[in-house]
Chimera marker file (.cmm) of the C-alpha trace (Angstrom):
<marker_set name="trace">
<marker id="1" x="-32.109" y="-121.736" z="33.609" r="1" g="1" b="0" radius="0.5"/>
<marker id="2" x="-34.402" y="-123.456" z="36.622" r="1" g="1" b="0" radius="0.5"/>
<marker id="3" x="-36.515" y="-121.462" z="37.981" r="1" g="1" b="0" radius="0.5"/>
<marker id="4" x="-34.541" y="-120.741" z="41.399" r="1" g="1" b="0" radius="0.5"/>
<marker id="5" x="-31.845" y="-118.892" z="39.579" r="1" g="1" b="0" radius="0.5"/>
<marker id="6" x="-34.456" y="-116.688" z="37.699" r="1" g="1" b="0" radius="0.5"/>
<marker id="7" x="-35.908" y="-116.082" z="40.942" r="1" g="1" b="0" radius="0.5"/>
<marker id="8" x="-32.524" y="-114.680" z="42.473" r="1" g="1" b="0" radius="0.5"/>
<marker id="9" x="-31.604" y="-113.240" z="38.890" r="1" g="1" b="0" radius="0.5"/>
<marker id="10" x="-34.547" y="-110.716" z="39.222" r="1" g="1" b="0" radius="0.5"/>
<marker id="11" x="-33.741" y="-109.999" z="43.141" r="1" g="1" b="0" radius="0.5"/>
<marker id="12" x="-30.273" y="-109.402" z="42.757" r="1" g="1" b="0" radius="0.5"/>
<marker id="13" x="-28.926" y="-105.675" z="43.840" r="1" g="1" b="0" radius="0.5"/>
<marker id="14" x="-27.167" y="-104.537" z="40.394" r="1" g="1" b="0" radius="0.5"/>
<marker id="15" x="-26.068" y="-101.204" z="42.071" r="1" g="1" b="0" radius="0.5"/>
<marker id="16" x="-23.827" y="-102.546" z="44.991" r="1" g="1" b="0" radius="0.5"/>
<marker id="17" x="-19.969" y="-101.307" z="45.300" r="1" g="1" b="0" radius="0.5"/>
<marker id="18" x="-17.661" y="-103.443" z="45.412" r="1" g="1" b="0" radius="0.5"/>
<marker id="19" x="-16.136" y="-104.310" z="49.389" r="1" g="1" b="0" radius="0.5"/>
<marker id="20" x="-14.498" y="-106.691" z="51.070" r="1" g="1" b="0" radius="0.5"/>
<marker id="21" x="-13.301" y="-107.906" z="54.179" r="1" g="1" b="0" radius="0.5"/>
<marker id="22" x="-11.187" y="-104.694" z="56.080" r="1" g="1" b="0" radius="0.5"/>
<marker id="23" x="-12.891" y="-102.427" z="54.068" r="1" g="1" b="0" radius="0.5"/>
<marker id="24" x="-14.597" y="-99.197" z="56.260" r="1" g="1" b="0" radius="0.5"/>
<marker id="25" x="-18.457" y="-98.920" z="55.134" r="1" g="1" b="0" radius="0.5"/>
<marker id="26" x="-21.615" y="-96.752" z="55.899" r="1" g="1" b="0" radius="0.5"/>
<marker id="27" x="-25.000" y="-98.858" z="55.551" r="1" g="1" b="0" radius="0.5"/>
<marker id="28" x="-27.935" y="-97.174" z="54.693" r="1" g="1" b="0" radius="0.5"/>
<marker id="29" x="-30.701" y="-99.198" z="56.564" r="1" g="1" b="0" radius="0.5"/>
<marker id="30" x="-34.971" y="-98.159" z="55.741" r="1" g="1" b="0" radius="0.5"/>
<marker id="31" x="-36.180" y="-98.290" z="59.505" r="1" g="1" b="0" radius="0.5"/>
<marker id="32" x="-39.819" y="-98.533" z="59.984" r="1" g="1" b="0" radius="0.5"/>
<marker id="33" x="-41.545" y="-96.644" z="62.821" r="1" g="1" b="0" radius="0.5"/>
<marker id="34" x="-45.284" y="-96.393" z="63.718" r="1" g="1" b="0" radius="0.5"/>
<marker id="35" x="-47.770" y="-95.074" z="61.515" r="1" g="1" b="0" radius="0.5"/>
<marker id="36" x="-46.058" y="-96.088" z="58.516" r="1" g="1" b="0" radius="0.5"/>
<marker id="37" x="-43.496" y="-93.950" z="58.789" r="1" g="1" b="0" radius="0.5"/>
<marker id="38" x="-40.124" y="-94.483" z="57.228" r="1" g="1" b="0" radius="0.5"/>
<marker id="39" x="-36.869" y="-93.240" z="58.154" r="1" g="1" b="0" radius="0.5"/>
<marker id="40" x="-32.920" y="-94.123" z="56.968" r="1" g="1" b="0" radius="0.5"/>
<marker id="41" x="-30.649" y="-94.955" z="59.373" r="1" g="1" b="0" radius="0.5"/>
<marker id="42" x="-26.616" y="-95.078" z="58.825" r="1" g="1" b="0" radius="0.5"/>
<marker id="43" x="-24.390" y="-97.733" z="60.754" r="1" g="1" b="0" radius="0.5"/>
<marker id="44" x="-20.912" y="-97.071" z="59.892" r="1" g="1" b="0" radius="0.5"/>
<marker id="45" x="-18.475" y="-99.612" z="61.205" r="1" g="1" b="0" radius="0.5"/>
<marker id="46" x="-15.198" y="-102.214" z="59.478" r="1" g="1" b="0" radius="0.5"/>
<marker id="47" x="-16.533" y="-105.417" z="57.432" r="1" g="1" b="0" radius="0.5"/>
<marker id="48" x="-15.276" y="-108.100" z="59.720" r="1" g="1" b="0" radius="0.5"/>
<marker id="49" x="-17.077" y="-111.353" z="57.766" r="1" g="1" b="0" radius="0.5"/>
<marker id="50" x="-18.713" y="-111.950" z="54.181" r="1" g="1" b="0" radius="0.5"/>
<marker id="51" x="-20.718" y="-114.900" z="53.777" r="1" g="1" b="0" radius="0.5"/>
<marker id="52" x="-22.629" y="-117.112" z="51.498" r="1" g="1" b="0" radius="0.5"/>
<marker id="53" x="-23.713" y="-116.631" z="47.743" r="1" g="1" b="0" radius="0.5"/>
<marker id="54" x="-26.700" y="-115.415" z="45.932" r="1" g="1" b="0" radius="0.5"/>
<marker id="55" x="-29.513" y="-113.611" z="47.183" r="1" g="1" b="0" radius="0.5"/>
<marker id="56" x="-28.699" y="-115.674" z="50.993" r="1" g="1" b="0" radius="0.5"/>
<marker id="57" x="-24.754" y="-113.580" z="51.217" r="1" g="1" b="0" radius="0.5"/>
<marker id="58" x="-24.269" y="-111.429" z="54.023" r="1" g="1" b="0" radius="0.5"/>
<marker id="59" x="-21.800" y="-108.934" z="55.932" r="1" g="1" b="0" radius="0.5"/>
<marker id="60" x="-20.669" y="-108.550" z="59.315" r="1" g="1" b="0" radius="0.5"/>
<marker id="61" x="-20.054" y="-104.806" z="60.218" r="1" g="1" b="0" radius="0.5"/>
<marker id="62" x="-18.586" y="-103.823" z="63.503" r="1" g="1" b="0" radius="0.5"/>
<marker id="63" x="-18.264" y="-100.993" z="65.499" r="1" g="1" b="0" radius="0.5"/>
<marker id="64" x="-17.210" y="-99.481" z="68.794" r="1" g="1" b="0" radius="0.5"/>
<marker id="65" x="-20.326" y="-97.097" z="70.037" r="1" g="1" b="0" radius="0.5"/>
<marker id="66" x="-19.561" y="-95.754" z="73.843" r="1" g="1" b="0" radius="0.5"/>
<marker id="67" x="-16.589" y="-97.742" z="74.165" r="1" g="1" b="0" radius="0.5"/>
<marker id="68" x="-19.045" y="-101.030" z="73.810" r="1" g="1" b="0" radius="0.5"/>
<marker id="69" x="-18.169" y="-103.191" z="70.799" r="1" g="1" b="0" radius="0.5"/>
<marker id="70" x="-21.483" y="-103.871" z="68.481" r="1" g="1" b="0" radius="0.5"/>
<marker id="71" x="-21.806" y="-106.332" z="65.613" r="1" g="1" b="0" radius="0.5"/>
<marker id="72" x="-24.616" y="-106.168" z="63.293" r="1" g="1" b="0" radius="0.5"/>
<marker id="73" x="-25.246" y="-108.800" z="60.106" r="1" g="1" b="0" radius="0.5"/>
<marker id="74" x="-26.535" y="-107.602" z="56.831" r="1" g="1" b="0" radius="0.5"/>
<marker id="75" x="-28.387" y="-109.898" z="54.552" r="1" g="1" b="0" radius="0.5"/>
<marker id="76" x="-26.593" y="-108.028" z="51.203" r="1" g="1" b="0" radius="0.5"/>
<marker id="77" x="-29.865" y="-108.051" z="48.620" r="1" g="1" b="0" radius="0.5"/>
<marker id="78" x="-31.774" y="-106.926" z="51.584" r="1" g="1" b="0" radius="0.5"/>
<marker id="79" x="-34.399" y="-104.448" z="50.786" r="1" g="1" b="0" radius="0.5"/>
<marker id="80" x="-34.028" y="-102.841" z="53.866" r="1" g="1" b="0" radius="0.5"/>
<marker id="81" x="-30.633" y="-102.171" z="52.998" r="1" g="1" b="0" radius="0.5"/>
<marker id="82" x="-31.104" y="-98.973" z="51.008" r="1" g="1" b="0" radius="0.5"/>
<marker id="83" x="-27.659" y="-98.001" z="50.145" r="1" g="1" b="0" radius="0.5"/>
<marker id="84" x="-23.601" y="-99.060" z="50.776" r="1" g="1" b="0" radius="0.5"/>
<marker id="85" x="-20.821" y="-96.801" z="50.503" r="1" g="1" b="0" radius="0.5"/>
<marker id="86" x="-17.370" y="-97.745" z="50.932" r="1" g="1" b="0" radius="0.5"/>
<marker id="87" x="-15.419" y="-95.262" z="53.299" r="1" g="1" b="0" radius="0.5"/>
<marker id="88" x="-12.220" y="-96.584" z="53.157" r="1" g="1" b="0" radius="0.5"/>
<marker id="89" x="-10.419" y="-99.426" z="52.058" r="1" g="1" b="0" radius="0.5"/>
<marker id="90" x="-8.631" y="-101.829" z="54.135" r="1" g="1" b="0" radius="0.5"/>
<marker id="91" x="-5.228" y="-103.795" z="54.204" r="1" g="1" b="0" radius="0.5"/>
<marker id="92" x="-5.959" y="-107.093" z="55.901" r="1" g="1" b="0" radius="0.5"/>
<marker id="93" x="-4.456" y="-110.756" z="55.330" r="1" g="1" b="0" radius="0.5"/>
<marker id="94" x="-7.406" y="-112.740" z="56.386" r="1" g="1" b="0" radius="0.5"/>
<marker id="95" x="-10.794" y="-113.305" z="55.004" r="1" g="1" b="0" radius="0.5"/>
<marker id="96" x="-12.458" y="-112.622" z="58.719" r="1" g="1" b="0" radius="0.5"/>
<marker id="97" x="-11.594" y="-110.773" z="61.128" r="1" g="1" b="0" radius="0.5"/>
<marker id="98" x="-12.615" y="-112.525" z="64.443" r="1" g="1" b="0" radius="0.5"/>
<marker id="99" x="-9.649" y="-111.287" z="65.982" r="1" g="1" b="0" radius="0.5"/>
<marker id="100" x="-10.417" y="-107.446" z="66.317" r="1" g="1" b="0" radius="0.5"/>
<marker id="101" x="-13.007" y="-108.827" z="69.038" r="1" g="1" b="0" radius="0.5"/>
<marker id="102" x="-9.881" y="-109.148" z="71.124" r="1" g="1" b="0" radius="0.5"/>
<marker id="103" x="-8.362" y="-106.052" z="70.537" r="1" g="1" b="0" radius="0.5"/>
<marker id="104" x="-8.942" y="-102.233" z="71.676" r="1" g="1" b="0" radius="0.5"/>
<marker id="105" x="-7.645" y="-98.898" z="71.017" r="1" g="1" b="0" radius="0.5"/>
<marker id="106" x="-5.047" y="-98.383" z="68.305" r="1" g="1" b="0" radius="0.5"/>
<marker id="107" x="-4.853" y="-102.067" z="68.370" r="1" g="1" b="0" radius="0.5"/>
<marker id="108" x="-8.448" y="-102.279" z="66.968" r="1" g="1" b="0" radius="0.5"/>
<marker id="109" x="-7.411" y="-100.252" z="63.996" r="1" g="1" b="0" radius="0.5"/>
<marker id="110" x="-6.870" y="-101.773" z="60.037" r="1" g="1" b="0" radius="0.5"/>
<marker id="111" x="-4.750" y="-100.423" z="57.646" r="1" g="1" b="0" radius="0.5"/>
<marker id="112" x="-5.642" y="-98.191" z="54.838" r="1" g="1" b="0" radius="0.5"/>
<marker id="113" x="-5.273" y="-99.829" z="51.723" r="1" g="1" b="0" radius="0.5"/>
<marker id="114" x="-3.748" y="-97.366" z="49.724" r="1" g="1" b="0" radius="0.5"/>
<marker id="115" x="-3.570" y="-99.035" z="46.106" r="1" g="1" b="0" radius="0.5"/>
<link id1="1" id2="2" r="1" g="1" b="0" radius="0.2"/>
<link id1="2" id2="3" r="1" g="1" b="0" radius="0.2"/>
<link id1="3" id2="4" r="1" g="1" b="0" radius="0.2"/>
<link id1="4" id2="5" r="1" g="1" b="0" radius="0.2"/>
<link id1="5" id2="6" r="1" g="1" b="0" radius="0.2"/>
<link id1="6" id2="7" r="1" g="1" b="0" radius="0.2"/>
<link id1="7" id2="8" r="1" g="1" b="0" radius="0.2"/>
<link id1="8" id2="9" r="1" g="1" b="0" radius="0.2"/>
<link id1="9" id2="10" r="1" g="1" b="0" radius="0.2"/>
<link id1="10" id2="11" r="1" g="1" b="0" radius="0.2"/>
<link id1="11" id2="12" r="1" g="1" b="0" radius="0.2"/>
<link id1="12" id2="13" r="1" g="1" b="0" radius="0.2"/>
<link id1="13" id2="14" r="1" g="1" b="0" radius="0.2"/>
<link id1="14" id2="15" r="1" g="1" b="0" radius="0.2"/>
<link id1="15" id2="16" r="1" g="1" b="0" radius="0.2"/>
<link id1="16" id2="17" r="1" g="1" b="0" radius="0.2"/>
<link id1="17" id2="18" r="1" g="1" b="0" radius="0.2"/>
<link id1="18" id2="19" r="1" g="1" b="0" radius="0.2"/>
<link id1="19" id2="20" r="1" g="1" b="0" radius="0.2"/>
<link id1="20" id2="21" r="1" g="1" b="0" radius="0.2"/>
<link id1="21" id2="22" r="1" g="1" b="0" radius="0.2"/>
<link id1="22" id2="23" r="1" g="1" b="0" radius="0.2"/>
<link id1="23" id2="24" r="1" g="1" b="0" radius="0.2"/>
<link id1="24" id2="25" r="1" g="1" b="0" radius="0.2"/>
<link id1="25" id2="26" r="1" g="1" b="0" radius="0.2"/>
<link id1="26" id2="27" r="1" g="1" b="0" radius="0.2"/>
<link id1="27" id2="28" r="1" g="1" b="0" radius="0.2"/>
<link id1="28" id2="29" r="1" g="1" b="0" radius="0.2"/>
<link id1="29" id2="30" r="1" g="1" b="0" radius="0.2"/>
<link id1="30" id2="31" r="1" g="1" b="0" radius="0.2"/>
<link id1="31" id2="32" r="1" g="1" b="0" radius="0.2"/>
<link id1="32" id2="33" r="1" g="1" b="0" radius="0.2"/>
<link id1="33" id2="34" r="1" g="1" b="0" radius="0.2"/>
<link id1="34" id2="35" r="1" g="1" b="0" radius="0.2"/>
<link id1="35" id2="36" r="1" g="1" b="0" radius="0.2"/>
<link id1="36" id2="37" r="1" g="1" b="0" radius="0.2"/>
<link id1="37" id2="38" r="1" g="1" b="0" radius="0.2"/>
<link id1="38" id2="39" r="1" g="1" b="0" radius="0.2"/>
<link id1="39" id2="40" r="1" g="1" b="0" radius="0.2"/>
<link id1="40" id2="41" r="1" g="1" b="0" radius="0.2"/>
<link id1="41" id2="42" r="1" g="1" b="0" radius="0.2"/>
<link id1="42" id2="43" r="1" g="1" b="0" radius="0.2"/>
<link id1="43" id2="44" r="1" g="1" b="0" radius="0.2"/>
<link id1="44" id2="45" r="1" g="1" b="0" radius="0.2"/>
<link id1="45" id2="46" r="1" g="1" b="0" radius="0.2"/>
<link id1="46" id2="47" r="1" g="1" b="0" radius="0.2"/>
<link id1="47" id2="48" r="1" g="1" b="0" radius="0.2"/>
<link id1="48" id2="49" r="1" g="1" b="0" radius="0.2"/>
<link id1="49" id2="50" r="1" g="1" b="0" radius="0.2"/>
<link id1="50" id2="51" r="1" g="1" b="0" radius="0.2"/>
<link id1="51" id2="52" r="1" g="1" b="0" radius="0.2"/>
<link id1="52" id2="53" r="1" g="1" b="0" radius="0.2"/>
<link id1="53" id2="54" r="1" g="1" b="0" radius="0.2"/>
<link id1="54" id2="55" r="1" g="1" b="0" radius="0.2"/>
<link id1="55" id2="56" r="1" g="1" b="0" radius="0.2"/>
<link id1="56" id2="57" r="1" g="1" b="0" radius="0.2"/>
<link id1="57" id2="58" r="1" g="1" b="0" radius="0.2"/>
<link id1="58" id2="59" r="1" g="1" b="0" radius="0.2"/>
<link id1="59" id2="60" r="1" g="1" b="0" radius="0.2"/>
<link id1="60" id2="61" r="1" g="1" b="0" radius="0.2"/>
<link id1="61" id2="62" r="1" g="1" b="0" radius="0.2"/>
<link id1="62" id2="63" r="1" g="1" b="0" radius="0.2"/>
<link id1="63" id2="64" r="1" g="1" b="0" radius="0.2"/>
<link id1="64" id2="65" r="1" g="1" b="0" radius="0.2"/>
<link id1="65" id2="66" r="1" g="1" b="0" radius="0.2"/>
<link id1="66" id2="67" r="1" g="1" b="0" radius="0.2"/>
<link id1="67" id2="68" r="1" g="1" b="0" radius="0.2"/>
<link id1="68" id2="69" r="1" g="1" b="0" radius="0.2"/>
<link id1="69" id2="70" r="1" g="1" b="0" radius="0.2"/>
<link id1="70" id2="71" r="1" g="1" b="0" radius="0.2"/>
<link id1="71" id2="72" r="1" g="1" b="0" radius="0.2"/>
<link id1="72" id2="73" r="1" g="1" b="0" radius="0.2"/>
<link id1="73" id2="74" r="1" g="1" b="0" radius="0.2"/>
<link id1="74" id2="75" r="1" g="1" b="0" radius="0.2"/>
<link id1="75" id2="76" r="1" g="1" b="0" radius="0.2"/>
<link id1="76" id2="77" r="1" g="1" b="0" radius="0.2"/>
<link id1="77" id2="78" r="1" g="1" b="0" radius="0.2"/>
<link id1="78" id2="79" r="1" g="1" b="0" radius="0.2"/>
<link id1="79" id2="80" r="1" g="1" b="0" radius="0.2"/>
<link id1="80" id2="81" r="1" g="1" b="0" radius="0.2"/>
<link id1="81" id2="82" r="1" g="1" b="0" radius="0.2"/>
<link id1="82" id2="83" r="1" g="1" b="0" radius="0.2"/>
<link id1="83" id2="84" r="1" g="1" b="0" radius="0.2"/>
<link id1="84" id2="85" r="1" g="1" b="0" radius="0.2"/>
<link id1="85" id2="86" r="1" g="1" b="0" radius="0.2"/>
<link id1="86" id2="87" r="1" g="1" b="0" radius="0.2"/>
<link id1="87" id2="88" r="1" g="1" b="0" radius="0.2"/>
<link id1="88" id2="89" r="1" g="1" b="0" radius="0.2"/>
<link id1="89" id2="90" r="1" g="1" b="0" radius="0.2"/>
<link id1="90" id2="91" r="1" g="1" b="0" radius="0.2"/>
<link id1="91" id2="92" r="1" g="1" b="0" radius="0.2"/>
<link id1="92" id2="93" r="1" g="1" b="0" radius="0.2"/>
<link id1="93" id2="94" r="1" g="1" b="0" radius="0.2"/>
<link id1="94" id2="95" r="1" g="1" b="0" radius="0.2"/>
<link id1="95" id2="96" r="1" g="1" b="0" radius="0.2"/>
<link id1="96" id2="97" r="1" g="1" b="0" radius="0.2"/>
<link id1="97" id2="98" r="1" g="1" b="0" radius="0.2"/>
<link id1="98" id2="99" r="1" g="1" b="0" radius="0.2"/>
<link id1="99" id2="100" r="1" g="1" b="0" radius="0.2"/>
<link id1="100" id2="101" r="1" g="1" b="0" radius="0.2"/>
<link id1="101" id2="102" r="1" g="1" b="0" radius="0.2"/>
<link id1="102" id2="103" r="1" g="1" b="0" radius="0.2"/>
<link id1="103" id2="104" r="1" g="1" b="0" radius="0.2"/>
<link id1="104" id2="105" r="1" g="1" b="0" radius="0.2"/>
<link id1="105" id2="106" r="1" g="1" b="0" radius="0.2"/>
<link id1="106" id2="107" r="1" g="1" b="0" radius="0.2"/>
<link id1="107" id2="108" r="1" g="1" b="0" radius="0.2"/>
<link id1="108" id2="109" r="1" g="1" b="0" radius="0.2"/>
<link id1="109" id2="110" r="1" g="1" b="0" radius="0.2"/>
<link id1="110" id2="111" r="1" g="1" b="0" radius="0.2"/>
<link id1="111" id2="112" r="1" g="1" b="0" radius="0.2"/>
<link id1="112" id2="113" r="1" g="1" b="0" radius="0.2"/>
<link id1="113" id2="114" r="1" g="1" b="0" radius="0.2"/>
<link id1="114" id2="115" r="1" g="1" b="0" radius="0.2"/>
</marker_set>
């Protein structure tokens, strides 16, 4: 084993669930204020994108806050990423979903997966 894959070995998240592309998620992010203070945050929004391998993969979550749509990217290993829960899962056909930038309403809504 070289030493960059014991590197990422020891970095990797082991408690992650299991999400994919469609899938509705709530992101636990550790926001730091002043005075060393330490709060969680929770964006909830539909995985659009998943990208890369190893320690470098990351998610696209989007959501619609005061009728504005906001994107965010998640390195996955993060350690400011405290925690991921799944919501719900989704029924999709592609591996990105560019397209719901397009779309609004009850047009902007996936599928529940129900499997």
């Amino acid at each position: 084993m070289n030493v960059i894959a014991a590197y990422e070995e020891k970095h990797f998240k082991k408690d992650l669930p299991s999400f994919k592309t469609g899938d509705t998620v709530k992101v636990h992010l550790i926001i730091k204020e002043a005075d060393n203070k330490e709060r969680i945050q929770v964006y909830q929004g539909d995985v659009i994108a998943r990208r890369g391998s190893g320690l470098g993969e990351t998610f696209t979550v989007r959501k619609v806050s005061f009728g504005v749509g906001v994107e965010k990217i998640f390195p996955l290993h993060s350690l400011a990423v405290k925690k991921v829960e799944v919501v719900k899962r989704g029924k999709v056909r592609r591996a990105k979903l560019y397209y719901l930038r397009q779309l609004k309403g009850k047009a902007a809504r996936l599928k529940e997966d129900r499997s």
